[in-house]
N, C-alpha and C positions, 0 to 999 in steps of 0.2 A: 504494500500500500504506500501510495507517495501523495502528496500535497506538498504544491508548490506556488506559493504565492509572491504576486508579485502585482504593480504598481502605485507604491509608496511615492509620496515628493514631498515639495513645500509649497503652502501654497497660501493663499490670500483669504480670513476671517470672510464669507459667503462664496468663495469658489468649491465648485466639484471636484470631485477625484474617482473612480473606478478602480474598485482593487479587484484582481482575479486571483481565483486559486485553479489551477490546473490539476485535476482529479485522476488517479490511476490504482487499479486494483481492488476497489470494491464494488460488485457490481448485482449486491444482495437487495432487496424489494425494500427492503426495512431499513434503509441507510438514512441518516440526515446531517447534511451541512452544516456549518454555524462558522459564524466570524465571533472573534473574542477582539480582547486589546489590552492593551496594560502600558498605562501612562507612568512616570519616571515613578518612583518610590509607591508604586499604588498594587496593588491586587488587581491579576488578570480578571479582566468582569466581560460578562455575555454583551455581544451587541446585536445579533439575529441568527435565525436561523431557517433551513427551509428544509422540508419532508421529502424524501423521494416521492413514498407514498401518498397522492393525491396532492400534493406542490405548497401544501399549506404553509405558510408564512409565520413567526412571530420573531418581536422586538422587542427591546429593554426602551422603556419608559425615554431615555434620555435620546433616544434619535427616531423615534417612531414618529414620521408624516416626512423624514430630512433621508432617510437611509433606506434604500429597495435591495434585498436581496432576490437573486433568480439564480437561477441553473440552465446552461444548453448540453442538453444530454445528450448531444449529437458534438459536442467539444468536450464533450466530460471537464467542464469549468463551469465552475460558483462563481458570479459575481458578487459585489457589492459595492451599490451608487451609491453617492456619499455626497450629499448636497448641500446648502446652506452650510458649510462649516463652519464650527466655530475654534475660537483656542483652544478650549477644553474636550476639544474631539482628537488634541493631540496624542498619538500612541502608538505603540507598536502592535500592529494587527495581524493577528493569525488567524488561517483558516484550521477549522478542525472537522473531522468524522465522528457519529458514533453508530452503534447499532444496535436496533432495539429501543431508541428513546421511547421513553414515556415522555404525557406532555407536563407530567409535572416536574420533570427532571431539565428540561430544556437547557436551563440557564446555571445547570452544575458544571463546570469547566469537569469535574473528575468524571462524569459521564461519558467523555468521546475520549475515546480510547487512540484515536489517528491526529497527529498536528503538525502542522507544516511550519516553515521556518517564518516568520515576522519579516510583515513589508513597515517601513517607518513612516506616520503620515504626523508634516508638523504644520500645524496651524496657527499663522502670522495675525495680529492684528492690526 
């Protein structure tokens, strides 16, 4: 299993960014995506995630209506748009796997067992 993420930059307090993770080796019914992040001196925290199964969508409080995750399962890559940014959106963003999510588990980083290495997204004001 690999995850490989990538499009990190710097960029301007309301500009976008698009991170990918490029997906390999899991190709089970029950899989689900998730972007995490972890700003300097802080605890990795959930910021979305999305189902295999039937494509269902959720978000952590702080970027839900500014951040869209998707999947092209014909690229086997997870996005994540990332809009209106602000400074506190700065962090180091990893894609992760897991299998088997429950939807009460979502937002456990120890739940995805798969993690790819951290794109850096810094946000200027």
């Amino acid at each position: 299993v690999q995850l490989q993420a990538s499009g990190g930059g710097s960029v301007q307090a309301g500009d976008f960014l698009t991170l990918s993770c490029a997906t390999s080796g899991l190709t089970a019914w029950y899989v689900s995506w998730g972007w995490f992040r972890q700003a300097p001196g802080e605890d990795r925290e959930f910021v979305a995630v999305i189902h295999r199964r039937g494509g269902s969508t959720y978000y952590a409080d702080s970027v839900k209506g500014r951040f869209t995750i998707s999947r092209d399962n014909a690229k086997n890559t997870v996005y994540l748009q990332m809009n209106s940014l602000k400074p506190e959106d700065t962090a180091v963003y990893f894609c992760a796997a897991a299998t088997g999510l429950i939807a009460s588990a979502v937002t456990d980083r120890g739940q995805y067992g798969y993690w790819g290495q951290g794109t850096l997204v810094t946000v200027s004001s």
